[in-house]
C-alpha positions in Angstrom: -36.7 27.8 -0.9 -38.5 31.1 -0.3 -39.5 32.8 2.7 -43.1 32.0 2.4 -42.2 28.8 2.3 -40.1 28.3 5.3 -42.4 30.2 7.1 -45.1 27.6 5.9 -42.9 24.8 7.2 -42.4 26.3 10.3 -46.5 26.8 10.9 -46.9 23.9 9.8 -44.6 22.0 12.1 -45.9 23.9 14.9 -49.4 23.1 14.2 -48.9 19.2 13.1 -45.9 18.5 15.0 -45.7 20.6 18.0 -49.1 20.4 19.0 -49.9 17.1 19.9 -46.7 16.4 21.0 -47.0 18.3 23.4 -50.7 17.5 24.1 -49.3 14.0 24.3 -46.5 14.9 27.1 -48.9 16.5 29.0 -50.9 13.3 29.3 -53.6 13.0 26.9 -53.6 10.4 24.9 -55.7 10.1 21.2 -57.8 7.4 20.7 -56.1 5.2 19.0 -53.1 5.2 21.9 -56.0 5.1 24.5 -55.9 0.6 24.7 -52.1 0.6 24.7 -49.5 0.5 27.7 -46.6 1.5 25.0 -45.2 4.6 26.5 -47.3 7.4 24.6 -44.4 10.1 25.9 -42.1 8.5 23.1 -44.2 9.3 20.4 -44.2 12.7 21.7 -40.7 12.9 21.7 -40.2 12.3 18.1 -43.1 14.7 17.0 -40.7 17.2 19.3 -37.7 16.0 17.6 -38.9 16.5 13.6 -39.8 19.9 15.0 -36.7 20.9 16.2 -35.2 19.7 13.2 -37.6 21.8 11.0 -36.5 24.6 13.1 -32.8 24.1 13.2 -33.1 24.0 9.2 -35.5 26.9 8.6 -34.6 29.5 10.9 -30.8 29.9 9.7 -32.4 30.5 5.9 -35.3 32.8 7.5 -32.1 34.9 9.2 -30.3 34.9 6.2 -26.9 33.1 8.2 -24.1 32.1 5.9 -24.5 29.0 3.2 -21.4 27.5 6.3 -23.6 28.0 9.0 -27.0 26.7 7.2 -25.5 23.5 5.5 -23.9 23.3 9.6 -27.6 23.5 10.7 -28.5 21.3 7.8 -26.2 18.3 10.0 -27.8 19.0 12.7 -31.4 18.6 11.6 -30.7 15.6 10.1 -29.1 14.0 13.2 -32.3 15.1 15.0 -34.1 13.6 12.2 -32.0 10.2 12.9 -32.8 10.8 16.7 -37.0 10.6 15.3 -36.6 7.4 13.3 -34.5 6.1 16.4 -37.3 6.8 19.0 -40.0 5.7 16.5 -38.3 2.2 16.5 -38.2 1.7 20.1 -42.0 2.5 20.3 -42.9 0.5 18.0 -40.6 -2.6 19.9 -42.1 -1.5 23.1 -45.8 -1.5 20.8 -45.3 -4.7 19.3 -44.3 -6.1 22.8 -48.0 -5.5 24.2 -50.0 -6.7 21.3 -48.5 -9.9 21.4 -48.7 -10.0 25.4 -52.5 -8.4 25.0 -53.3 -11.6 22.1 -52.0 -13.7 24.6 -54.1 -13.2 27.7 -57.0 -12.8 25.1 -56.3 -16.5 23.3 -54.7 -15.5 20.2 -51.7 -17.0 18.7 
C-alpha cells in the first residue's frame, strides 16, 4: 500500500469514523437514532473502535516500523476490529429489544 493511500485511510477514518462518533458521545444523536432508547454511546464506541484499528494498522506502515512490528500491529487491529463487530451485536440486542417492547405498547404483534 502507498503512502497516499494510508494517509487516505487515515482521513478518511477520521472524517467518517471519528467524527460522529464522537458527535455521538458527546450527546447528539442523528435522526434516525433520535425514536430509540438503545444506548446511542455503543454505536459510538465501535465507530471509535474501527478507528483505532485503522490507526494501529496504518501508522506503523506510515513510520516505516519493521514487517515484525507491523504484522504485530496488524493483530492488534484486528482484535479491535473483533471488539467493533462485538459492540455492534450488543446494540443491535439491546435495538431489537425496544422495537419489540415499542410494537407492543403500540398493538403490534
Amino acid at each position: 500500500m502507498s503512502t497516499s493511500q494510508s494517509w487516505g485511510l487515515v482521513v478518511g477514518g477520521a472524517v467518517f469514523l471519528l467524527a460522529p462518533s464522537v458527535a455521538v458521545l458527546t450527546g447528539r444523536r442523528p435522526c434516525f437514532l433520535r425514536g430509540s432508547r438503545a444506548p446511542a454511546p455503543l454505536l459510538s464506541a465501535v465507530g471509535l473502535c474501527a478507528y483505532a484499528a485503522v490507526l494501529v494498522d496504518e501508522i506503523p506502515r506510515l513510520a516505516g516500523a519493521s514487517p515484525a512490528v507491523r504484522g504485530t500491529c496488524s493483530y492488534v487491529g484486528l482484535g479491535l476490529m473483533g471488539t467493533a463487530v462485538g459492540l455492534f451485536i450488543l446494540y443491535e440486542t439491546l435495538a431489537a429489544l425496544d422495537r419489540r417492547g415499542r410494537k407492543r405498547r403500540w398493538g403490534g404483534k
